[in-house]
mmCIF file of the C-alpha atoms, coordinates in Angstrom:
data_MODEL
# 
_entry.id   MODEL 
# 
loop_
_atom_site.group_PDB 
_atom_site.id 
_atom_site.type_symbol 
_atom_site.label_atom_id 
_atom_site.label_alt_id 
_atom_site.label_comp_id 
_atom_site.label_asym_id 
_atom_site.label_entity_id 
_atom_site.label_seq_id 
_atom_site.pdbx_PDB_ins_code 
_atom_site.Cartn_x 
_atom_site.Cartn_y 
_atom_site.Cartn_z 
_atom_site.occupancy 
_atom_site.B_iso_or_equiv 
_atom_site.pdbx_formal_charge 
_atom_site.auth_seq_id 
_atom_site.auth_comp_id 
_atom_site.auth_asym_id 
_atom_site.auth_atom_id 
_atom_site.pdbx_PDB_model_num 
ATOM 1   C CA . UNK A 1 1   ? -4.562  -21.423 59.065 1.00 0.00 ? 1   UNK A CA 1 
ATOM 2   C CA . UNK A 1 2   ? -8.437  -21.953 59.437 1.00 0.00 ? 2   UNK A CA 1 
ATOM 3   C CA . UNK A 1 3   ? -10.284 -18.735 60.467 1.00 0.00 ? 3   UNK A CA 1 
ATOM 4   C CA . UNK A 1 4   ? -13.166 -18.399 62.361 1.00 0.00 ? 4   UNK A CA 1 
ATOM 5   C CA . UNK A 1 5   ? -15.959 -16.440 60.621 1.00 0.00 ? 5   UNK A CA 1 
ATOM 6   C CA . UNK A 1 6   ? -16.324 -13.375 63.242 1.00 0.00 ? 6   UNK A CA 1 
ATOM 7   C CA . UNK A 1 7   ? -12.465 -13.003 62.791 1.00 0.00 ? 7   UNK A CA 1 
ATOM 8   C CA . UNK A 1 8   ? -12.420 -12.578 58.738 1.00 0.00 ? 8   UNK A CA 1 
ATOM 9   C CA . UNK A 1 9   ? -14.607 -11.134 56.472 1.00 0.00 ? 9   UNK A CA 1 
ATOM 10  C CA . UNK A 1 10  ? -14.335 -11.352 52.539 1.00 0.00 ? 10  UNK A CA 1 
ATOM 11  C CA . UNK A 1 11  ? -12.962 -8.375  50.725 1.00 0.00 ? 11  UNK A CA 1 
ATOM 12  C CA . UNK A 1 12  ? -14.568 -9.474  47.528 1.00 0.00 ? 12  UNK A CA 1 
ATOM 13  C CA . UNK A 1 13  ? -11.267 -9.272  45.242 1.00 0.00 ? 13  UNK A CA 1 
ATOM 14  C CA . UNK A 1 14  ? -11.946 -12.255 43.459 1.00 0.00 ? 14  UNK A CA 1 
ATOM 15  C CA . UNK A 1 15  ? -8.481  -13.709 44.022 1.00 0.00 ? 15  UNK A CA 1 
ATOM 16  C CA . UNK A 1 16  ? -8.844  -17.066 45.356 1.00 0.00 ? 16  UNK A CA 1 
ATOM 17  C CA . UNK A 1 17  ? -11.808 -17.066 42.613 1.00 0.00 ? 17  UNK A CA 1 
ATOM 18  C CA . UNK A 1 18  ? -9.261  -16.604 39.606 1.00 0.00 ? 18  UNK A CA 1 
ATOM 19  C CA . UNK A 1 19  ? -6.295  -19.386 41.049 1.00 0.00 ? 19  UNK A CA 1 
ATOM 20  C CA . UNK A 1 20  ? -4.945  -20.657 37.752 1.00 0.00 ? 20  UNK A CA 1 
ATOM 21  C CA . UNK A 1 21  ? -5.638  -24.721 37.813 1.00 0.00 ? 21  UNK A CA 1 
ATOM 22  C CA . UNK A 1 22  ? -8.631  -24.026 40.827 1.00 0.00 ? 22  UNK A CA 1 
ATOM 23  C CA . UNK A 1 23  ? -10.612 -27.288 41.328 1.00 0.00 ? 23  UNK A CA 1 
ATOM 24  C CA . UNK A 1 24  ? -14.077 -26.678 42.739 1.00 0.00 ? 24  UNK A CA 1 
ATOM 25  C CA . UNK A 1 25  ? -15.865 -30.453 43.036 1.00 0.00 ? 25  UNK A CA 1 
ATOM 26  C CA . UNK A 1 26  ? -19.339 -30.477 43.085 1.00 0.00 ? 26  UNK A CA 1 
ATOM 27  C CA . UNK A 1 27  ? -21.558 -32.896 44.343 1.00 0.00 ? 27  UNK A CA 1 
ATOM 28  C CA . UNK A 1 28  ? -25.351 -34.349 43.305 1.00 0.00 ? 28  UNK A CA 1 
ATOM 29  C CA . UNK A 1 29  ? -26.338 -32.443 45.710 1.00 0.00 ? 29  UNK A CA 1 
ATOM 30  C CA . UNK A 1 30  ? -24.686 -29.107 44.730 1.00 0.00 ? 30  UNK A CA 1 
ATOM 31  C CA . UNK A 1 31  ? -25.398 -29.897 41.373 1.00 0.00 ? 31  UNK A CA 1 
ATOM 32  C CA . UNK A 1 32  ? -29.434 -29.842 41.543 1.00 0.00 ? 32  UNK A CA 1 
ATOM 33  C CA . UNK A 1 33  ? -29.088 -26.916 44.175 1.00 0.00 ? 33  UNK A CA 1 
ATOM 34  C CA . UNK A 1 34  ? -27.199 -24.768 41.150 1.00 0.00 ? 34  UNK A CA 1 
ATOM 35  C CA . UNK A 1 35  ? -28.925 -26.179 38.200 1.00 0.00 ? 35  UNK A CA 1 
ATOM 36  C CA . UNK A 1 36  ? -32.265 -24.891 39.659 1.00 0.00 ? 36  UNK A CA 1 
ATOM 37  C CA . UNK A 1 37  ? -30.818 -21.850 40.683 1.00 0.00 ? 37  UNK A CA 1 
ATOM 38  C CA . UNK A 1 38  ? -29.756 -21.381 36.968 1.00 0.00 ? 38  UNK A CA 1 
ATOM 39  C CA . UNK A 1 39  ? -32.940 -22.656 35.649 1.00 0.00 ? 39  UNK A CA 1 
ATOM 40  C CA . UNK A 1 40  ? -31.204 -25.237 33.908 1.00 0.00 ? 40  UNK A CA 1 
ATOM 41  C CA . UNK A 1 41  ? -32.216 -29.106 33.669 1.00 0.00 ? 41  UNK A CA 1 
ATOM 42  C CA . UNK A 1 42  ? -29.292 -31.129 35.676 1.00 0.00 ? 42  UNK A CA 1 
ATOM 43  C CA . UNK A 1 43  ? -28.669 -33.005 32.300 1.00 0.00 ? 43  UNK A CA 1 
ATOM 44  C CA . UNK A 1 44  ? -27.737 -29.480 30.328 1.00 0.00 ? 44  UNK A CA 1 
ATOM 45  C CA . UNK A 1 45  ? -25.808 -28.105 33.571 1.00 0.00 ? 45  UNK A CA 1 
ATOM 46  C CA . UNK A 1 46  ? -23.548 -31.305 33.747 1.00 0.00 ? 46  UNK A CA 1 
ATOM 47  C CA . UNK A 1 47  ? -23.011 -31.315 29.673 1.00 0.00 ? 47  UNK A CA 1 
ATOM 48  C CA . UNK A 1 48  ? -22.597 -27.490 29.898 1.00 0.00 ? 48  UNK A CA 1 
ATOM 49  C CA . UNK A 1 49  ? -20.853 -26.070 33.135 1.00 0.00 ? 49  UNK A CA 1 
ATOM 50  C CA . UNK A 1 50  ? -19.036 -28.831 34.293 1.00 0.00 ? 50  UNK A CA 1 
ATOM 51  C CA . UNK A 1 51  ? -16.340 -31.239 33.207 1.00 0.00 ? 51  UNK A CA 1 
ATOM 52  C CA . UNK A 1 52  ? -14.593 -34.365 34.771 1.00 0.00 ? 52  UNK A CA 1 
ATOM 53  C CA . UNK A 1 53  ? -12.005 -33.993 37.704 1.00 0.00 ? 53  UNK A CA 1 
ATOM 54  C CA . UNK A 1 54  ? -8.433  -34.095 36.523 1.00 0.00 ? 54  UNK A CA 1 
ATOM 55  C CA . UNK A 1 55  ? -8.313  -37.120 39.268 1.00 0.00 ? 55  UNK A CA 1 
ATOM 56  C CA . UNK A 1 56  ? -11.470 -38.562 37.276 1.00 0.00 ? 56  UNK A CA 1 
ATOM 57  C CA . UNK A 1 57  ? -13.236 -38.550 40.378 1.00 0.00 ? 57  UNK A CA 1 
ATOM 58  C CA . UNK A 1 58  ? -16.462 -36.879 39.864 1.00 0.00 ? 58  UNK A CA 1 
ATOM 59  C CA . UNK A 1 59  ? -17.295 -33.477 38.509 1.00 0.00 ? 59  UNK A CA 1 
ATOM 60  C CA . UNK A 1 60  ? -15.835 -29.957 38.581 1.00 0.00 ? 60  UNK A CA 1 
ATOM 61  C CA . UNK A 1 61  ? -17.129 -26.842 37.744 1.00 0.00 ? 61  UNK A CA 1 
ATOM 62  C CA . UNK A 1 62  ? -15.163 -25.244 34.310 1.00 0.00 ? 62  UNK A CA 1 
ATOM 63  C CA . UNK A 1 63  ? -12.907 -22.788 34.325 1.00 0.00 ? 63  UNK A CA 1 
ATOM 64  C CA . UNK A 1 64  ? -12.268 -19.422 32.292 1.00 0.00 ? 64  UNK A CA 1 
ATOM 65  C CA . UNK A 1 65  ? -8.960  -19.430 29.858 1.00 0.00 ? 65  UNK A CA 1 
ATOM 66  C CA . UNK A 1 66  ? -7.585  -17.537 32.772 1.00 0.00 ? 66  UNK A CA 1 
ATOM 67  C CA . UNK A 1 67  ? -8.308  -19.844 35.617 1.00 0.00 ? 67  UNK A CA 1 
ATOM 68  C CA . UNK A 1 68  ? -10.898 -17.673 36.943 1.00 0.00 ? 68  UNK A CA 1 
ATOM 69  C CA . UNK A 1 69  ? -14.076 -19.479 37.984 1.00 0.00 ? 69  UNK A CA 1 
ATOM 70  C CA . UNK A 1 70  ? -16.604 -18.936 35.128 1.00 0.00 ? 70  UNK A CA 1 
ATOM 71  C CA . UNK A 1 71  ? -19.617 -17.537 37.718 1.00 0.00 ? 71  UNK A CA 1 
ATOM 72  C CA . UNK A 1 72  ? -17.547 -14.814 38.612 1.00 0.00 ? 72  UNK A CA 1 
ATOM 73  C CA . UNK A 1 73  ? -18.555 -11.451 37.489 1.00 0.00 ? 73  UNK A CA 1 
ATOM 74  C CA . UNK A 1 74  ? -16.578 -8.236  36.770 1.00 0.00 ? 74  UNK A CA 1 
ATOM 75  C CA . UNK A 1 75  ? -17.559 -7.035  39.668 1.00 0.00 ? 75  UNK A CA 1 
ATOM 76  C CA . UNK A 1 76  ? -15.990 -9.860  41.800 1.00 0.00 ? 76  UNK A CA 1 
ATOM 77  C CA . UNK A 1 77  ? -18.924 -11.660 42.699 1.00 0.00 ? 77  UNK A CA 1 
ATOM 78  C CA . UNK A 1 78  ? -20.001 -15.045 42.516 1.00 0.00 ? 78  UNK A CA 1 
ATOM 79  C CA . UNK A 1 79  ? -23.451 -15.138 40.393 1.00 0.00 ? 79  UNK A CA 1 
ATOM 80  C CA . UNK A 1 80  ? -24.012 -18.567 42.145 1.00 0.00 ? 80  UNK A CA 1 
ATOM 81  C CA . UNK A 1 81  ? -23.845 -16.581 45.558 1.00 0.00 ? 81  UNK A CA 1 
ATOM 82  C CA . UNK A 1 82  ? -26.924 -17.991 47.322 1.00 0.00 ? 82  UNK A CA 1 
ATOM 83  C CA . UNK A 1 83  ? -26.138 -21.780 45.583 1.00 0.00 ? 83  UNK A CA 1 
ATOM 84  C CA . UNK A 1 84  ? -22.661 -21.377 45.825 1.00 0.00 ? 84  UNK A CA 1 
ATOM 85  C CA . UNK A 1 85  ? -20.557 -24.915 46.573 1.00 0.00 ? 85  UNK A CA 1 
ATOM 86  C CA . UNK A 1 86  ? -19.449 -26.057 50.091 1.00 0.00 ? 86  UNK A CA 1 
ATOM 87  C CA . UNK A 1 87  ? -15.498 -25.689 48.671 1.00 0.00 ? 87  UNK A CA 1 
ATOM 88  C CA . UNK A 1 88  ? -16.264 -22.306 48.312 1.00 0.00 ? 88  UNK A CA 1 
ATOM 89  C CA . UNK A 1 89  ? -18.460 -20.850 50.857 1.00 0.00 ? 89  UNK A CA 1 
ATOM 90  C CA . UNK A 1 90  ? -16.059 -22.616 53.300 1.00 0.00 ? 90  UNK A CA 1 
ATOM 91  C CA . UNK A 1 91  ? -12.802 -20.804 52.397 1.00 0.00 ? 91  UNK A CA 1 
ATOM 92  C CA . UNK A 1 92  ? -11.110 -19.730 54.409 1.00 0.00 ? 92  UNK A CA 1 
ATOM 93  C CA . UNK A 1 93  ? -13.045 -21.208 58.123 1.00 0.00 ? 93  UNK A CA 1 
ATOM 94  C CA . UNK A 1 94  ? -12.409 -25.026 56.727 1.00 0.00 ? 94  UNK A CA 1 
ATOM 95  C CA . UNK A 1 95  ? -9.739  -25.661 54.597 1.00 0.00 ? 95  UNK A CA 1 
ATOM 96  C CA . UNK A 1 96  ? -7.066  -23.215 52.780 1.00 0.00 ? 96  UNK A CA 1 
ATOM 97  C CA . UNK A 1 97  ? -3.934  -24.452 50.723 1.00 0.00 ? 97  UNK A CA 1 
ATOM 98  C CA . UNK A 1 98  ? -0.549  -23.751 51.748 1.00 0.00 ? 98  UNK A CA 1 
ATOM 99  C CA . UNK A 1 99  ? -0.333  -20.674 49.380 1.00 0.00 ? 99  UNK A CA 1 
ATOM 100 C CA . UNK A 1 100 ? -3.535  -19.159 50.981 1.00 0.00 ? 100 UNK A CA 1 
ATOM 101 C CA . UNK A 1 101 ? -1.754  -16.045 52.657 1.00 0.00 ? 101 UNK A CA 1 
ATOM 102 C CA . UNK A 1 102 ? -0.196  -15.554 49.280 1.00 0.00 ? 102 UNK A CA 1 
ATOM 103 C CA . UNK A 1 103 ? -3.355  -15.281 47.334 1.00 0.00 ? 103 UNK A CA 1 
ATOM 104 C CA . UNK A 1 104 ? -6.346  -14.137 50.009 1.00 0.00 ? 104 UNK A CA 1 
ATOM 105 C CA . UNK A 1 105 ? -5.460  -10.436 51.080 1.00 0.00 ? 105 UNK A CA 1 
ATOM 106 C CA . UNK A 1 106 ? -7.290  -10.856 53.941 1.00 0.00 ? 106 UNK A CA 1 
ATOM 107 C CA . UNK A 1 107 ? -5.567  -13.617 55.299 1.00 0.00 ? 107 UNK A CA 1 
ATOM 108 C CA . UNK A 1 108 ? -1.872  -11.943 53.927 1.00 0.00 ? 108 UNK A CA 1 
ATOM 109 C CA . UNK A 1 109 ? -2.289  -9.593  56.775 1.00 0.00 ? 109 UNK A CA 1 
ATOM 110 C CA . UNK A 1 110 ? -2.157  -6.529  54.851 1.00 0.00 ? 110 UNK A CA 1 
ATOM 111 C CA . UNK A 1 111 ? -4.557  -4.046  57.556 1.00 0.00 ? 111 UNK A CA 1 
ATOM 112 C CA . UNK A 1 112 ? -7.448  -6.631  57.081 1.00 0.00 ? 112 UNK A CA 1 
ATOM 113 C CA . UNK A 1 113 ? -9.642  -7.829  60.018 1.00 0.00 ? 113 UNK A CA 1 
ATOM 114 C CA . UNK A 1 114 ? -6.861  -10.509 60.268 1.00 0.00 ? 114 UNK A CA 1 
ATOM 115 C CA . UNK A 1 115 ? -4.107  -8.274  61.123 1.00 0.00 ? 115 UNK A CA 1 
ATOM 116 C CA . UNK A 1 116 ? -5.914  -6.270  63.305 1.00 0.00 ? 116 UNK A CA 1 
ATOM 117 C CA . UNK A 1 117 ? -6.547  -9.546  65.489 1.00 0.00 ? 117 UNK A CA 1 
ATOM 118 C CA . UNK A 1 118 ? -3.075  -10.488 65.054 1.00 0.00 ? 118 UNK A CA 1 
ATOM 119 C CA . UNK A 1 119 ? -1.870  -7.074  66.181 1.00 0.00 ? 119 UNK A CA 1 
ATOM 120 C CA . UNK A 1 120 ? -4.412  -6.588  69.584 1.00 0.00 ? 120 UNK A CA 1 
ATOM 121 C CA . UNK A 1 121 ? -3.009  -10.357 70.077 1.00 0.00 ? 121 UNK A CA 1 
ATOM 122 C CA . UNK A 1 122 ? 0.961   -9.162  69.838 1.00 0.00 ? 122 UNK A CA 1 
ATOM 123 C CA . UNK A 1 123 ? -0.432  -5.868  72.501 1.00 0.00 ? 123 UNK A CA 1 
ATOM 124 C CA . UNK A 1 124 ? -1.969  -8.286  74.934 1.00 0.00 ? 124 UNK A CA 1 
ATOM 125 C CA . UNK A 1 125 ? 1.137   -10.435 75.098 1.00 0.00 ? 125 UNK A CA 1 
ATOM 126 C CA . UNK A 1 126 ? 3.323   -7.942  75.464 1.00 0.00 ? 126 UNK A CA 1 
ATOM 127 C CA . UNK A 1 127 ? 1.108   -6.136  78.092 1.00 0.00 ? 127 UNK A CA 1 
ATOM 128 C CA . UNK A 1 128 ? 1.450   -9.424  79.690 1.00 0.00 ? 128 UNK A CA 1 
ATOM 129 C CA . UNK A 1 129 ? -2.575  -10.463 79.638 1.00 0.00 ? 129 UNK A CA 1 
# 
């Protein structure tokens, strides 16, 4: 289900950041955007932060032992924030996987801004607007 960005807003729980296996591609672009960012030549952020997509078809950023995304903090925010990639600054109002509602509490429902639409929407159709 693709969101609009008015009807969702981001708990910061890190969970779709920590998805065991998570692929975040990033492109040329992306790539100088977060090497400057980091202060980091593009040469020594490829070697460094990145390594080659399981489909071999470009670059992805690496991963902790855990499967959390290594620019995550303990505080559940992404240090790349203001450089952050497309993938993830678009999640969920582009694209979400099939266990999204699973993983994203916000999307699951569970008293978020979600279910509060979803709930004025069930009132409305039973009050027959």
């Amino acid at each position: 289900m693709l969101m609009k960005q008015e009807m969702t807003q981001c708990r910061r729980c890190g969970a779709y950041c920590r998805i065991k296996d998570g692929i975040v591609h990033v492109s040329d672009a992306e790539i100088s955007r977060i090497a400057a960012y980091l202060g980091m030549d593009e040469a020594e952020f490829i070697a460094h932060e990145t390594e080659l997509a399981p489909d071999r078809k470009g670059l992805v950023l690496k991963s902790r032992a855990d499967g959390a995304c290594v620019y995550l903090d303990e505080k559940n925010l992404c240090r790349l924030n203001p450089v952050k990639p497309d993938k993830c600054r678009s999640f969920p109002f582009e694209w979400t996987n099939p266990d999204s509602n699973a993983i994203c509490p916000e999307l699951a429902g569970d008293g978020g801004s979600l279910d509060r639409i979803n709930r004025i929407d069930r009132i409305k159709k039973f009050a027959g607007e």
